[in-house]
C-alpha positions, 0 to 999 in steps of 0.5 A: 280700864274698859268701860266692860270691866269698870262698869263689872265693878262699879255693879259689884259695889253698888247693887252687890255681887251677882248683880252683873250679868253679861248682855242682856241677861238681867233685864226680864226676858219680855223687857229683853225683847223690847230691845234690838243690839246693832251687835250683840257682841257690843254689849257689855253686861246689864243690871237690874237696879230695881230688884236689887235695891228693892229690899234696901229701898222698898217704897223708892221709886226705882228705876229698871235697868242699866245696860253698858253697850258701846262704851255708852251708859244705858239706863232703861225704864220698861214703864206703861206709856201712858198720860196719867203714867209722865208724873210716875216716870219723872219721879223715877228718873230723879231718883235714878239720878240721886241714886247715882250721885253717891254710886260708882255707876255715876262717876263711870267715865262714859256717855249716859243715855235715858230711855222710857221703853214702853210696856205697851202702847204709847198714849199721852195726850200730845201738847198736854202739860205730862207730854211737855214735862216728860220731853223736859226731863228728855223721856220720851216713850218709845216701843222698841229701843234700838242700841 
């Protein structure tokens, strides 16, 4: 099975039907513009985790989106960029990876990939204690995130 149609169906159980839309259609449109497809044509579908667990986990720290392109898992956090921000986006990054120890996403056979796509500028304090923890957990910030 391609990753397109088992990615289709690991969505389906674990964030419901619906959920699953082709492209990039599931990320908000200004979060859309934030990313450049090699080829659009090698996207195979996204989700939004975090409007679709937001009922069933209202005070979690979810993370945004999951987009299948190039038979490589892409989890993508559209988050401000900031130092005092690092702490916030650790917390979601392992909740995501909690989250998918009991999901189908989690035991798709593919690369994962972890992207913070900043909502605006990128200001941590270079060196600081945030920066060095946030290069640890591999999330650095970027403006504009190329597939």
């Amino acid at each position: 099975m391609t990753l397109g149609k088992s990615f289709l169906k690991a969505i389906e159980k674990d964030l419901g039907k619906g959920v699953y839309r082709k492209g990039l259609q599931a990320l908000k449109a200004a979060d859309r513009s934030l990313i450049n497809l090699g080829n659009p044509r090698h996207c195979l579908g996204s989700a939004d985790i975090d409007a679709s667990l937001a009922v069933q986990q209202p005070q979690a720290s979810r993370w945004d989106y999951v987009i299948a392109h190039e038979q490589t898992l892409h989890f993508v956090e559209v988050h401000p960029a900031y130092t005092s921000e690092v702490s916030q986006v650790i917390k979601k990054k392992e909740w995501l990876l909690a989250w998918m120890k009991n999901a189908e996403v989690g035991n798709l056979d593919a690369p994962r990939r972890f992207h913070w796509l900043a909502s605006g500028k990128v200001a941590i304090t270079r060196n600081s204690k945030q920066a060095r923890a946030a290069a640890q957990m591999g999330l650095m910030p970027v403006r504009q995130l190329d597939l």
